[in-house]
N, CA, C and O atoms as a printed pandas DataFrame, in Angstrom:
     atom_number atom_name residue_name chain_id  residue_number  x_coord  y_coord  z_coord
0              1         N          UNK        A               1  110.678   66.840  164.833
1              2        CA          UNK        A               1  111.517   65.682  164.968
2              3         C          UNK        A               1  112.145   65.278  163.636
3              4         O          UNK        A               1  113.334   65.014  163.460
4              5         N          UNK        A               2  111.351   65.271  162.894
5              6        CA          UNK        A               2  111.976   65.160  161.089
6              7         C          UNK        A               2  112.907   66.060  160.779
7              8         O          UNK        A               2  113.977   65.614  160.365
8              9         N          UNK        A               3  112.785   67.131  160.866
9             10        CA          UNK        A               3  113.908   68.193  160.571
10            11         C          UNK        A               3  115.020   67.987  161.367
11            12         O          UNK        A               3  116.095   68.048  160.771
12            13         N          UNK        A               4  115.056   67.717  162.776
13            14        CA          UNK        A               4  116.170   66.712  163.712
14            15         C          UNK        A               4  117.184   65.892  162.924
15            16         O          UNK        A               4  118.298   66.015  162.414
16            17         N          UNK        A               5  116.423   65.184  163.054
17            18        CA          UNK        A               5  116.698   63.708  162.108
18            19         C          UNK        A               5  117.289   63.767  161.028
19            20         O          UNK        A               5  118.074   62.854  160.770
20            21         N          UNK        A               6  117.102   64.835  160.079
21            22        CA          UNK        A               6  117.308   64.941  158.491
22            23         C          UNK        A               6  118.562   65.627  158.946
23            24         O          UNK        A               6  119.662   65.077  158.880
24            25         N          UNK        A               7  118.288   67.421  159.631
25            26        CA          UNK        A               7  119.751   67.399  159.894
26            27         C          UNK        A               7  120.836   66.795  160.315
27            28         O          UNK        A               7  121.854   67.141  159.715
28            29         N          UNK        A               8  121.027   65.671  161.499
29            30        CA          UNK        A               8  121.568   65.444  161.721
30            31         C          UNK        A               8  122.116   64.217  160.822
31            32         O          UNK        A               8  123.315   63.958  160.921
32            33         N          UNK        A               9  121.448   63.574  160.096
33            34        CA          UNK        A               9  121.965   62.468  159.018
34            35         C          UNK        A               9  122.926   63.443  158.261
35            36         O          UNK        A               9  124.149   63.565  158.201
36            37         N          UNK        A              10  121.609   64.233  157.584
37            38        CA          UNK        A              10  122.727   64.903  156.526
38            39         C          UNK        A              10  124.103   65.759  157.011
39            40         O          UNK        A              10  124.791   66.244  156.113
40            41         N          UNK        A              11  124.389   65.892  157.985
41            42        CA          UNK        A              11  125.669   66.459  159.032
42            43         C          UNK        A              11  126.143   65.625  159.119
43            44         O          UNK        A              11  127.205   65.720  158.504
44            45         N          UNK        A              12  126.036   64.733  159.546
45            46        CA          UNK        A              12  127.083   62.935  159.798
46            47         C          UNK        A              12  127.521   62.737  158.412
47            48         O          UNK        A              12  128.738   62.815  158.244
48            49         N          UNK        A              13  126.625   62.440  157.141
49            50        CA          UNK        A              13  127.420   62.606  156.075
50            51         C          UNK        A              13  127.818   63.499  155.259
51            52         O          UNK        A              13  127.830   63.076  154.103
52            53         N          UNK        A              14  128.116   64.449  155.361
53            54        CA          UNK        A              14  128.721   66.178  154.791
54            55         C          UNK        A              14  130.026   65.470  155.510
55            56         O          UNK        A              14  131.024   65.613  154.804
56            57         N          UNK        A              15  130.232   64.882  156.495
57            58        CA          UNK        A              15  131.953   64.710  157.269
58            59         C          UNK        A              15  131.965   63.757  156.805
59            60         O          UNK        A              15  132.517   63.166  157.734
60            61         N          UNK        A              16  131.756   62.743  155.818
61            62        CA          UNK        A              16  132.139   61.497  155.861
62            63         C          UNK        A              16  133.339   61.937  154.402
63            64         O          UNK        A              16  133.142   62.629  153.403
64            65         N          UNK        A              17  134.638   61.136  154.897
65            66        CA          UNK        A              17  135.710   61.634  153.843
66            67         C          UNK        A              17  135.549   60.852  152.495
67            68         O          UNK        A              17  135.906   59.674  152.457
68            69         N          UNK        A              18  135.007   61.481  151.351
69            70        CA          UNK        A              18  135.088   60.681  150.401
70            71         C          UNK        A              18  136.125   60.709  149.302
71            72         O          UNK        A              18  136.366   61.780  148.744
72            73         N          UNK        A              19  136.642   59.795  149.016
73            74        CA          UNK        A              19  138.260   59.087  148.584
74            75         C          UNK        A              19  137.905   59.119  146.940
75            76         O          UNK        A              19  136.794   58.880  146.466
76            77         N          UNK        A              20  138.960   59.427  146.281
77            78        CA          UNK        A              20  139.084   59.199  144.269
78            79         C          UNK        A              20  140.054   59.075  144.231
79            80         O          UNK        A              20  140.960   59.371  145.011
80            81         N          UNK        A              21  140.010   58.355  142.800
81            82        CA          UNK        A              21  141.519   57.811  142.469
82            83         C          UNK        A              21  142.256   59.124  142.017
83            84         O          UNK        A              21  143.333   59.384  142.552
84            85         N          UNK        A              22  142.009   59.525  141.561
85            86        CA          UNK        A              22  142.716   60.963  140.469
86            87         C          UNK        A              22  142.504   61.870  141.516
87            88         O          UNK        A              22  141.478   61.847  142.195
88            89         N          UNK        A              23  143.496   62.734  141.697
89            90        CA          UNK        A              23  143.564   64.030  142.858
90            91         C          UNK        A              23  142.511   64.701  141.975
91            92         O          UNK        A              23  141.323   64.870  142.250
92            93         N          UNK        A              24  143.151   65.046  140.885
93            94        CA          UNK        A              24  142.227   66.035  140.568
94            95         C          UNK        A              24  140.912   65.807  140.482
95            96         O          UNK        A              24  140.390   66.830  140.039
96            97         N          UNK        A              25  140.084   64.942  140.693
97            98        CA          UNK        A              25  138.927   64.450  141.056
98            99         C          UNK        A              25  138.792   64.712  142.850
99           100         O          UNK        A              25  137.729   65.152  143.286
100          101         N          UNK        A              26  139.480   64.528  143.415
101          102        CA          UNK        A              26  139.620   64.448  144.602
102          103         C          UNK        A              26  139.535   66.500  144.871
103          104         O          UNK        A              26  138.774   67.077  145.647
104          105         N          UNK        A              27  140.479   67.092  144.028
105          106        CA          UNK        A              27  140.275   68.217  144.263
106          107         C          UNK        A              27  138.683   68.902  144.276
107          108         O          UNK        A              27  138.201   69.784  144.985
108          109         N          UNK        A              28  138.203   68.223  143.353
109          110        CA          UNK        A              28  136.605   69.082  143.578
110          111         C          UNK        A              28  135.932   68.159  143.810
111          112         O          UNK        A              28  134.850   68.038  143.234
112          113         N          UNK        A              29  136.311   67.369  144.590
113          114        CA          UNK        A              29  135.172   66.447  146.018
114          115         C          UNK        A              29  135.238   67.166  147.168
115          116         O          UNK        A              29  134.215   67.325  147.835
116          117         N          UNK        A              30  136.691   67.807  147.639
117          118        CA          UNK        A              30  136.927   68.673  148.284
118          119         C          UNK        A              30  136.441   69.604  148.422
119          120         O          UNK        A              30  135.920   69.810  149.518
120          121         N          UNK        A              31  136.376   70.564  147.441
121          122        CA          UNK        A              31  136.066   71.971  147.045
122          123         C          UNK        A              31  135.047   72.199  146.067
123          124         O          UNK        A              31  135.238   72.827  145.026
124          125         N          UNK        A              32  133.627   71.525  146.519
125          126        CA          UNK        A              32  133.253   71.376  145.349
126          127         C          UNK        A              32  132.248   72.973  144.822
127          128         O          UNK        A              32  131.715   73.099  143.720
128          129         N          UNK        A              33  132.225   73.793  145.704
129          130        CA          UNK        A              33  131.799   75.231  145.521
130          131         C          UNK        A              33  132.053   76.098  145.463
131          132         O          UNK        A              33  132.770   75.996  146.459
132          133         N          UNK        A              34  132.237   77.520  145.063
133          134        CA          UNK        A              34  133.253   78.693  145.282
134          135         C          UNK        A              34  132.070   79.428  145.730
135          136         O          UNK        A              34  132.364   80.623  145.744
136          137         N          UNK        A              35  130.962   79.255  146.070
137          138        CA          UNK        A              35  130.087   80.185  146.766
138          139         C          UNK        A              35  129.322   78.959  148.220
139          140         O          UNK        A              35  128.248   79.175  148.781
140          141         N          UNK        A              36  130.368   77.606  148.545
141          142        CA          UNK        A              36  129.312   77.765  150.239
142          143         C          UNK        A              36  130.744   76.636  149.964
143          144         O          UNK        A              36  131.294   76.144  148.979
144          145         N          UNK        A              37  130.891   76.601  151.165
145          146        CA          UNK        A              37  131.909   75.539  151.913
146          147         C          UNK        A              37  131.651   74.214  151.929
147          148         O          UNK        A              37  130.630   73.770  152.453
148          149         N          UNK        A              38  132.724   73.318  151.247
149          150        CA          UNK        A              38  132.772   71.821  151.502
150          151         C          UNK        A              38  131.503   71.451  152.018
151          152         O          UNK        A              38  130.597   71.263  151.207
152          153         N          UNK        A              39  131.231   71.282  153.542
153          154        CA          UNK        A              39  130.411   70.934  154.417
154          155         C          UNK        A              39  129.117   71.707  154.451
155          156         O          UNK        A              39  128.285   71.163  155.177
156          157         N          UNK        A              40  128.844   72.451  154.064
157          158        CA          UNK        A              40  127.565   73.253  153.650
158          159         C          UNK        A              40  126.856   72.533  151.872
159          160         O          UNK        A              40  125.661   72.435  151.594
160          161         N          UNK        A              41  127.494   72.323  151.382
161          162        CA          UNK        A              41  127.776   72.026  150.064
162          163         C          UNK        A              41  127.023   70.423  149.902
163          164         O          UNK        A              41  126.141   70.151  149.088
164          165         N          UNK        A              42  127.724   69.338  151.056
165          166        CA          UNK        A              42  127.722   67.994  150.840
166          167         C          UNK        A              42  126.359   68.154  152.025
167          168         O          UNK        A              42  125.308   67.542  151.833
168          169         N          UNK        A              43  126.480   68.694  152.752
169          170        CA          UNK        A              43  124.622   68.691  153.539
170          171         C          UNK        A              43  123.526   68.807  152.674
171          172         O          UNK        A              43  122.719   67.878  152.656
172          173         N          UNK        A              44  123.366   69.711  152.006
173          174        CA          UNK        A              44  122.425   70.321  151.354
174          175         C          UNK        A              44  122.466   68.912  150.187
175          176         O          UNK        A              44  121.470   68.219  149.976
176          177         N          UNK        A              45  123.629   68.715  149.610
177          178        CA          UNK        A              45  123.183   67.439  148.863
178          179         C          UNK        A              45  122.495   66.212  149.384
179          180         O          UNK        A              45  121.630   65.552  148.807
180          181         N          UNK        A              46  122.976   66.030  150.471
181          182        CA          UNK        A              46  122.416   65.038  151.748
182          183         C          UNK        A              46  121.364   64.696  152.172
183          184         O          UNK        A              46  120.876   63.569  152.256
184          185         N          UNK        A              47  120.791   66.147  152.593
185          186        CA          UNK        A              47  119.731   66.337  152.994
186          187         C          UNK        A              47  118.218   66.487  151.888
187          188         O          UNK        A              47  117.056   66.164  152.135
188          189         N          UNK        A              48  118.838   67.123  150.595
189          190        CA          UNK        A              48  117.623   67.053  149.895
190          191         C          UNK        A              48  117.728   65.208  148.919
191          192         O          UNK        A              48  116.796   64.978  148.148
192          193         N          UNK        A              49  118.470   64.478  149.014
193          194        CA          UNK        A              49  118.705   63.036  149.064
194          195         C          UNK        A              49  117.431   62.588  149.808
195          196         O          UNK        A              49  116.503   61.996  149.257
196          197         N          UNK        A              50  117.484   63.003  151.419
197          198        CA          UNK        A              50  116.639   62.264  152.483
198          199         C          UNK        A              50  115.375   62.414  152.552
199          200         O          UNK        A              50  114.505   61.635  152.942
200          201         N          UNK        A              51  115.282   64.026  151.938
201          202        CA          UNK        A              51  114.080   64.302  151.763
202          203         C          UNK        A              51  113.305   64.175  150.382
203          204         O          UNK        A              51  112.089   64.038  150.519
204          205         N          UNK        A              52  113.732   64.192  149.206
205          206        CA          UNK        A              52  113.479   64.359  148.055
206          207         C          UNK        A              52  113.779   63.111  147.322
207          208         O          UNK        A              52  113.147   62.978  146.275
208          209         N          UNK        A              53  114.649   62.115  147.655
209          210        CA          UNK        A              53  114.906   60.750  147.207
210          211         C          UNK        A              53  116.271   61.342  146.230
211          212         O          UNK        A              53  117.250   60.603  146.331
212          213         N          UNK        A              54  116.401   62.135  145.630
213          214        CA          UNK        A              54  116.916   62.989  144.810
214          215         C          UNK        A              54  117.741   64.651  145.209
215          216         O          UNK        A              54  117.485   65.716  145.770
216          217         N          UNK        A              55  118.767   64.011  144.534
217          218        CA          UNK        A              55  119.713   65.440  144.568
218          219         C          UNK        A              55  120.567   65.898  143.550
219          220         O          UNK        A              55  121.532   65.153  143.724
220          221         N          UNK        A              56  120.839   66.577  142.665
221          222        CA          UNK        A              56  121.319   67.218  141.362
222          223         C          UNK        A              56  122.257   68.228  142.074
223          224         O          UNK        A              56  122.018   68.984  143.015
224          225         N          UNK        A              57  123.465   68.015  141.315
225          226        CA          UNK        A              57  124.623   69.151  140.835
226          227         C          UNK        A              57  125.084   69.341  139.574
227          228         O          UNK        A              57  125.437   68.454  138.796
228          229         N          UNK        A              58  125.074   70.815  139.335
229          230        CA          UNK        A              58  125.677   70.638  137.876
230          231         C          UNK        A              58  127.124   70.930  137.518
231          232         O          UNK        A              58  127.682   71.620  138.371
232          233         N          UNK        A              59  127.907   70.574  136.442
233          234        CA          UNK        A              59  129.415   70.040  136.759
234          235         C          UNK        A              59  129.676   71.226  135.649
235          236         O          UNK        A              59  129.264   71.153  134.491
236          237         N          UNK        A              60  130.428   72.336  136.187
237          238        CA          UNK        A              60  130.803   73.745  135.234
238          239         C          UNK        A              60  132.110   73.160  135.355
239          240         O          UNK        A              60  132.684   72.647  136.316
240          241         N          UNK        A              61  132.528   73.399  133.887
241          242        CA          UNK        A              61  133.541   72.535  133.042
242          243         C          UNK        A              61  134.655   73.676  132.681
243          244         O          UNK        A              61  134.218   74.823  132.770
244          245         N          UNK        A              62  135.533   73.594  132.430
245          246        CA          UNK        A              62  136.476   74.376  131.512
246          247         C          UNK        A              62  136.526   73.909  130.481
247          248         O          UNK        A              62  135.710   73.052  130.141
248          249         N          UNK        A              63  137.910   74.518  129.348
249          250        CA          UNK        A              63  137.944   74.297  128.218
250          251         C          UNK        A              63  138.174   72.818  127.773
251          252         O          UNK        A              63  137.757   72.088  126.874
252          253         N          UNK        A              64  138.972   72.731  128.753
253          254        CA          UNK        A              64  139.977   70.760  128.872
254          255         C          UNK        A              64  138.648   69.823  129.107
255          256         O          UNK        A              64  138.756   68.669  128.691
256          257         N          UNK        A              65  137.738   70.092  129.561
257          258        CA          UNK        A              65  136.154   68.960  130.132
258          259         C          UNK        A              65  136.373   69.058  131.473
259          260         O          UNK        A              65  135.477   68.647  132.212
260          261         N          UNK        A              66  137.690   69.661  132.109
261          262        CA          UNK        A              66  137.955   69.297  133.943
262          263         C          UNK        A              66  136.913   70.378  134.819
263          264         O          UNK        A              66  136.625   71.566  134.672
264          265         N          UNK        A              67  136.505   69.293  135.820
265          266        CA          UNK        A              67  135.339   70.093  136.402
266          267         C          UNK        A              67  135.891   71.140  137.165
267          268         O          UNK        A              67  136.832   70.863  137.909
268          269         N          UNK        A              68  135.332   72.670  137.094
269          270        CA          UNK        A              68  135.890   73.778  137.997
270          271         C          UNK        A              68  135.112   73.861  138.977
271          272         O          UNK        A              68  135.734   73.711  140.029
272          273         N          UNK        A              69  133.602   74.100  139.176
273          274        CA          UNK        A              69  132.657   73.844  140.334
274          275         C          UNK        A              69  131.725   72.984  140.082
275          276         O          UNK        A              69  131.621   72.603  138.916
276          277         N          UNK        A              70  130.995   72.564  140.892
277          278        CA          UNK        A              70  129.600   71.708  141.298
278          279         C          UNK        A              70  128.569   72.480  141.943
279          280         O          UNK        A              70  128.569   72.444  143.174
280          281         N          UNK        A              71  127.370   73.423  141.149
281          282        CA          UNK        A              71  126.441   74.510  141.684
282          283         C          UNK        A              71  125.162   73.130  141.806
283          284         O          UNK        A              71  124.567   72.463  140.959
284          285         N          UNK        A              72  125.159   73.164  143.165
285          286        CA          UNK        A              72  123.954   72.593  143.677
286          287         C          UNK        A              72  122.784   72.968  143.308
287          288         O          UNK        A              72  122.602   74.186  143.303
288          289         N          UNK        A              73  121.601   72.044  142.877
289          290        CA          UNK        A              73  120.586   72.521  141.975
290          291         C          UNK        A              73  119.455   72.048  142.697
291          292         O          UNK        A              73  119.438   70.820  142.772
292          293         N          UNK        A              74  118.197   72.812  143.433
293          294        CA          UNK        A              74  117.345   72.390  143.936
294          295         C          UNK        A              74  116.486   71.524  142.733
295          296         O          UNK        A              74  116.723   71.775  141.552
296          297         N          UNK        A              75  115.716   70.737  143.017
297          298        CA          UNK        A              75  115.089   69.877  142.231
298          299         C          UNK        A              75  113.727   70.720  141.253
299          300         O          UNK        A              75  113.098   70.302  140.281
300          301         N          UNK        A              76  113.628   72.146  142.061
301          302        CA          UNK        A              76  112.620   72.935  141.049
302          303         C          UNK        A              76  113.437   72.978  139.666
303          304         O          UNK        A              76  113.000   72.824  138.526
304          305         N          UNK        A              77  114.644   73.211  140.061
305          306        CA          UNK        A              77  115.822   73.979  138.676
306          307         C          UNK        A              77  115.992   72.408  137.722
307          308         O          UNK        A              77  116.903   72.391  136.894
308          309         N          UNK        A              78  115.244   71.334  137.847
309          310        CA          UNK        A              78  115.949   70.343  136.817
310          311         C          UNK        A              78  114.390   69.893  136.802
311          312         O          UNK        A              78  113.459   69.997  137.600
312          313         N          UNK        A              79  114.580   69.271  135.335
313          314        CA          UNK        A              79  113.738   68.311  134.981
314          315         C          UNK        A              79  114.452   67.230  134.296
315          316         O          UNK        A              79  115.324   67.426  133.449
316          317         N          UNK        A              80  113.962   65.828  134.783
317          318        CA          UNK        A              80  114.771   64.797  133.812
318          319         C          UNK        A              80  113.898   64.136  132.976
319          320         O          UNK        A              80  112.674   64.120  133.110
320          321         N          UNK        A              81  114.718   63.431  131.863
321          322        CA          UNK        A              81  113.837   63.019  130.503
322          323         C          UNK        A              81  114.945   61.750  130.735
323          324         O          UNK        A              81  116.105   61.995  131.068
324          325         N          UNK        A              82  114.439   60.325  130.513
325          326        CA          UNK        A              82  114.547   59.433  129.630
326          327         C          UNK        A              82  114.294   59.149  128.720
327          328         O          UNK        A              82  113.155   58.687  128.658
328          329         N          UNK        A              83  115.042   59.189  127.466
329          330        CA          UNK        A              83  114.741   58.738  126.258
330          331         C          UNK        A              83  114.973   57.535  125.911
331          332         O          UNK        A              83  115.866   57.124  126.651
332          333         N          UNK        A              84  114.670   56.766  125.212
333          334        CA          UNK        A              84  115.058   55.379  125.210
334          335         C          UNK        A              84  115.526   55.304  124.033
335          336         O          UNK        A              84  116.227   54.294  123.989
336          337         N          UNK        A              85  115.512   56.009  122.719
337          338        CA          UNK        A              85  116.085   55.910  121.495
338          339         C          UNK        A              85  117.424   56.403  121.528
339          340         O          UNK        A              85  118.241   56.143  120.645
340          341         N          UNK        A              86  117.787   57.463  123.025
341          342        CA          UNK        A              86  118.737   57.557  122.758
342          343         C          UNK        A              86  120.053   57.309  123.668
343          344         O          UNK        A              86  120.461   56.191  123.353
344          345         N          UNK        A              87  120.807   57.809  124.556
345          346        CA          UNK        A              87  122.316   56.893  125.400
346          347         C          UNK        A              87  121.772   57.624  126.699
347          348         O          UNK        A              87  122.437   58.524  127.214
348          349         N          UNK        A              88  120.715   57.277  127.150
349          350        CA          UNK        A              88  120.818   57.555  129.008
350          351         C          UNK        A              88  119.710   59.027  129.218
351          352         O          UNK        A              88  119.226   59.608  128.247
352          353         N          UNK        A              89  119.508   59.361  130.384
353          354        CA          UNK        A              89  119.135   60.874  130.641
354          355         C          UNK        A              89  119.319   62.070  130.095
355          356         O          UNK        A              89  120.307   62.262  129.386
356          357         N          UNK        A              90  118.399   63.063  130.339
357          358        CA          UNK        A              90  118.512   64.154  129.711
358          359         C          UNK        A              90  118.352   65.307  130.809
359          360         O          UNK        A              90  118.243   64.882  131.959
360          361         N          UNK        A              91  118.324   66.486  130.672
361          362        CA          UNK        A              91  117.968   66.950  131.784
362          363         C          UNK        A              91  117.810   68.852  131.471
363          364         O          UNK        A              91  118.790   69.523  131.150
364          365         N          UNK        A              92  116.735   69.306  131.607
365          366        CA          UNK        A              92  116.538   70.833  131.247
366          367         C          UNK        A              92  116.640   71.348  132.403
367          368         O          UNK        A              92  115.851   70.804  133.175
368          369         N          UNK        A              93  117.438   72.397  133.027
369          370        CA          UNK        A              93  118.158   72.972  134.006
370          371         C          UNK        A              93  118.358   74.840  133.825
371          372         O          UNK        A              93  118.806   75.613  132.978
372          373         N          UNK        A              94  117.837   74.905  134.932
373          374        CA          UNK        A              94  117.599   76.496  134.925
374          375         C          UNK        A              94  118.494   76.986  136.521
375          376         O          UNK        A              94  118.835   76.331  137.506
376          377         N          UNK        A              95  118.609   78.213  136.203
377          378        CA          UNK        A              95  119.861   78.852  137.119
378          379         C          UNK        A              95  118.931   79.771  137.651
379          380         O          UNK        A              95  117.793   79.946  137.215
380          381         N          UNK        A              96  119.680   80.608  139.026
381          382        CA          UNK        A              96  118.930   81.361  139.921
382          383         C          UNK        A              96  119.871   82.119  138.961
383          384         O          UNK        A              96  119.233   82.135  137.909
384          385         N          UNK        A              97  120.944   82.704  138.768
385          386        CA          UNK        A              97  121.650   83.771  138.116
386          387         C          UNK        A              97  120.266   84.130  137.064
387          388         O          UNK        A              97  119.546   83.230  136.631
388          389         N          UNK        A              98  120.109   85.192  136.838
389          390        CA          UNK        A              98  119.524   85.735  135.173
390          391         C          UNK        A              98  120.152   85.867  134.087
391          392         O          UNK        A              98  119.567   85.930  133.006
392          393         N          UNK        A              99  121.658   85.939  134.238
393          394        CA          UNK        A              99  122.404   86.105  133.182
394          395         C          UNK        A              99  122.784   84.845  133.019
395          396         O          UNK        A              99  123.763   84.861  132.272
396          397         N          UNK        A             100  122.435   83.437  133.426
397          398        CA          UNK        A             100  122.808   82.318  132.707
398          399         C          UNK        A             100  121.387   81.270  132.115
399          400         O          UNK        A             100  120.584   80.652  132.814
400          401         N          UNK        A             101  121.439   81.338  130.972
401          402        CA          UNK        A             101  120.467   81.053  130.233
402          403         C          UNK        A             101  120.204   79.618  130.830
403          404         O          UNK        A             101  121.080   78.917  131.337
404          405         N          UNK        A             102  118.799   79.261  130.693
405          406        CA          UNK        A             102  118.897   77.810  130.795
406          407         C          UNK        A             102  119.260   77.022  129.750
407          408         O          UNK        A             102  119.303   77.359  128.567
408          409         N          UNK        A             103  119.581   75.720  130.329
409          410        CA          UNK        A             103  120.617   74.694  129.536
410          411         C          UNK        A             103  119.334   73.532  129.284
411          412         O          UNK        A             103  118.712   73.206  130.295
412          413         N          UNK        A             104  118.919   72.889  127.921
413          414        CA          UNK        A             104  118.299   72.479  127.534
414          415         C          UNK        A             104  118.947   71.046  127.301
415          416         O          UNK        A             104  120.083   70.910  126.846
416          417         N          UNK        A             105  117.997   69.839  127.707
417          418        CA          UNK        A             105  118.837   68.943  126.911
418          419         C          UNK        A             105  120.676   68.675  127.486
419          420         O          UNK        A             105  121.544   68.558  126.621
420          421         N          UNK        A             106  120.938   68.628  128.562
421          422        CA          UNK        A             106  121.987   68.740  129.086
422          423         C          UNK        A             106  122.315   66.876  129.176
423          424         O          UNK        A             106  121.395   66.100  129.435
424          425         N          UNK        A             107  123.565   66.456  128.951
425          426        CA          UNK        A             107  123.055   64.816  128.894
426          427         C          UNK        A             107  123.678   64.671  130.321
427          428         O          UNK        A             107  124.222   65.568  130.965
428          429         N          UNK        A             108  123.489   63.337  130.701
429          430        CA          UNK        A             108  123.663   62.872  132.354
430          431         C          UNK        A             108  125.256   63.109  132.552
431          432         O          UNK        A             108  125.745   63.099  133.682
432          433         N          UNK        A             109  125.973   63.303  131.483
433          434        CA          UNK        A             109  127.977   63.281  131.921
434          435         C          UNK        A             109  127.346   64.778  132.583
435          436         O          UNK        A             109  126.979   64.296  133.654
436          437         N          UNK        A             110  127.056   65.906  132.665
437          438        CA          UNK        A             110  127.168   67.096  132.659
438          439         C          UNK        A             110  126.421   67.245  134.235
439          440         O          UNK        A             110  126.445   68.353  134.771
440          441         N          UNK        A             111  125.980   66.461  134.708
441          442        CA          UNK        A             111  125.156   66.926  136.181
442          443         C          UNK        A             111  125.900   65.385  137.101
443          444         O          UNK        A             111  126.224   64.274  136.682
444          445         N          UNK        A             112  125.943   66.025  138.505
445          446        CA          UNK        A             112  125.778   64.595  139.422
446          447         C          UNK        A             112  124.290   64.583  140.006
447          448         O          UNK        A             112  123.670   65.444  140.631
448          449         N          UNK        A             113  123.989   63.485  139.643
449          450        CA          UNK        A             113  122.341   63.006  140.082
450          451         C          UNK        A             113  122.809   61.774  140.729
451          452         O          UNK        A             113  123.512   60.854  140.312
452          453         N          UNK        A             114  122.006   62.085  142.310
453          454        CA          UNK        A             114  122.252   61.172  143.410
454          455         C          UNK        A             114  120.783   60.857  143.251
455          456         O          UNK        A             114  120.021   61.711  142.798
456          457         N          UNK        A             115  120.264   59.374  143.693
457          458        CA          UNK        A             115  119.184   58.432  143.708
458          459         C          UNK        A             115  118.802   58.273  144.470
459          460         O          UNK        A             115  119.467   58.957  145.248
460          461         N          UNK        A             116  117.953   57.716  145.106
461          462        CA          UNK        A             116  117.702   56.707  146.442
462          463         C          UNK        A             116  115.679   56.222  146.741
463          464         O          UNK        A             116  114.579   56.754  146.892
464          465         N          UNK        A             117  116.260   55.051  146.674
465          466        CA          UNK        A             117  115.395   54.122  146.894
466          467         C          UNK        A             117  114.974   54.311  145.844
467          468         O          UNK        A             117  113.937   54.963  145.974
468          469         N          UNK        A             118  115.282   54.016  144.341
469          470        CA          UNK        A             118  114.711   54.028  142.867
470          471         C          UNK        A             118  113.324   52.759  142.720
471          472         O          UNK        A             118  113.380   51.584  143.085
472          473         N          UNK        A             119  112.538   53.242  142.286
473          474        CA          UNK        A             119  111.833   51.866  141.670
474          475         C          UNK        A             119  111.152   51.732  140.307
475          476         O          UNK        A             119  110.167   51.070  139.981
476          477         N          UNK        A             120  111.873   52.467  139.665
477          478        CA          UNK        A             120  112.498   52.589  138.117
478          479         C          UNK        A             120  113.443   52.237  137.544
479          480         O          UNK        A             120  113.461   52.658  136.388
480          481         N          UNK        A             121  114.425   51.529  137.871
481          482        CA          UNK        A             121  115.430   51.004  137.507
482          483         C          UNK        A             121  116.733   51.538  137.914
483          484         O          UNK        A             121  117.740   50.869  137.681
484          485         N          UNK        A             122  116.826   52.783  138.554
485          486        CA          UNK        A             122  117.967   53.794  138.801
486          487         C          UNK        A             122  117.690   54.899  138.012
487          488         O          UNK        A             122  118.608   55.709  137.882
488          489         N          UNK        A             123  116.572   55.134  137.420
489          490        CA          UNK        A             123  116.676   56.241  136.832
490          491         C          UNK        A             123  116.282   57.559  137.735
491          492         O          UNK        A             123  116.927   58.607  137.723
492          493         N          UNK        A             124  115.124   57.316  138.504
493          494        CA          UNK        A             124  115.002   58.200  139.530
494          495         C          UNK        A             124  114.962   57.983  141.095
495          496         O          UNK        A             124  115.116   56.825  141.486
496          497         N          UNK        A             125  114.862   58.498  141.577
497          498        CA          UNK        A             125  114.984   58.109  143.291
498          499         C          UNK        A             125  113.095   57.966  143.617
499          500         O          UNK        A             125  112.134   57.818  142.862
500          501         N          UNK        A             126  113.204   58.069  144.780
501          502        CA          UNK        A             126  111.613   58.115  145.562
502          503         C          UNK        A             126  112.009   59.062  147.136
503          504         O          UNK        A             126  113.127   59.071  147.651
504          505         N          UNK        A             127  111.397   59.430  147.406
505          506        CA          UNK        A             127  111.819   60.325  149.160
506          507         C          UNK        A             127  111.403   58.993  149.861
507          508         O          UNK        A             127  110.510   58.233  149.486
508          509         N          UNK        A             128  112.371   58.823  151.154
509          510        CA          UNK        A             128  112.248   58.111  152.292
510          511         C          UNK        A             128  110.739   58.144  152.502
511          512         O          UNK        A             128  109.999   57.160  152.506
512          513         N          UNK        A             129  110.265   59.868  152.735
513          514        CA          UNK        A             129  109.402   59.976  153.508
514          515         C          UNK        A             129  107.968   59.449  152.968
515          516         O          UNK        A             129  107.048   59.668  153.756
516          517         N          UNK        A             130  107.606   58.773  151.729
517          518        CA          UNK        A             130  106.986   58.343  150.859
518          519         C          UNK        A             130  106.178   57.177  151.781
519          520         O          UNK        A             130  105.008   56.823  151.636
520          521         N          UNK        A             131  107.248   56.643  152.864
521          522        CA          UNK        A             131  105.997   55.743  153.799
522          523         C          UNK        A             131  105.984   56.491  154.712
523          524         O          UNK        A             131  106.361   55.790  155.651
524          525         N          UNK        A             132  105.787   57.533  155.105
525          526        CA          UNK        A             132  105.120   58.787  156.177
526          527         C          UNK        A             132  103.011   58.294  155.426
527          528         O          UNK        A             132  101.960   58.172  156.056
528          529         N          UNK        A             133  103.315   58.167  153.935
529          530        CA          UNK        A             133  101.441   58.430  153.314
530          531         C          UNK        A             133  100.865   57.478  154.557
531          532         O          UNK        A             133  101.133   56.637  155.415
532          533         N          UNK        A             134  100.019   58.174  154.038
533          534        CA          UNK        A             134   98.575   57.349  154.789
534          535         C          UNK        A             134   98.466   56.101  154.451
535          536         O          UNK        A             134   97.536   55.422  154.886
C-alpha cells in the first residue's frame, strides 16, 4: 500500500507544471536530464522527497555558470556538512560514472536539495514515514 501511495503522489507531482521567470531557467526545469525524461526525472525526485524527507540533484554547469543538466543523486552519493564558520552547506558527492571523481566540499549553489518536514531549521528534511516508528 506504501509503494501505491508514494507512486502515485510522486506521479501527480512529476506533472505538476513548474513556472520560472528566465526561460532559460525554465529550459532545464523542462529538460532537466539527458539520460531519463522530464517525468521520470521529477518522480524519482518526488518520490525519494516522500520517502527519504530528502532529495539531491547536482547542477553540471558550463563555462558561463548556466546549468546544462541536473544528475539526480540518490542520498547514498551525498553527504551534507553544516559549517557554521562558514556561508551555508557543504556537501561531498560521489558519481556512479568511475571516470568522474568525487566532488569534495561542493557548496549548496552547486546541488538542488529538496527538504521536507525539517526540524533543524531547513537544513535537513526528516521522511514522512518517521511516524510509521513504534
Amino acid at each position: 500500500d506504501l509503494f501505491s501511495i508514494i507512486l502515485q503522489l510522486s506521479s501527480d507531482l512529476a506533472i505538476v507544471k513548474i513556472n520560472a521567470e528566465k526561460k532559460k531557467n525554465q529550459g532545464i526545469i523542462d529538460n532537466p536530464s539527458t539520460n531519463a525524461n522530464k517525468h521520470g526525472f521529477w518522480q524519482s525526485m518526488f518520490a525519494q522527497l516522500l520517502l527519504g524527507g530528502e532529495a539531491f540533484a547536482y547542477r553540471w554547469r558550463n563555462a558561463n555558470g548556466n546549468d546544462v543538466k541536473w544528475e539526480y543523486l540518490r542520498p547514498s552519493q551525498v553527504n551534507t556538512y553544516y559549517l557554521e564558520y562558514e556561508n551555508g552547506m557543504y556537501y561531498n558527492i560521489t558519481f556512479d560514472d568511475p571516470k568522474i571523481d568525487p566532488i569534495l566540499q561542493a557548496p549548496q549553489s552547486d546541488l538542488i536539495h529538496m527538504k521536507l518536514l525539517s526540524i533543524d531549521g531547513g537544513k535537513t528534511g526528516i521522511s514522512p514515514l518517521y511516524s510509521l516508528r513504534r
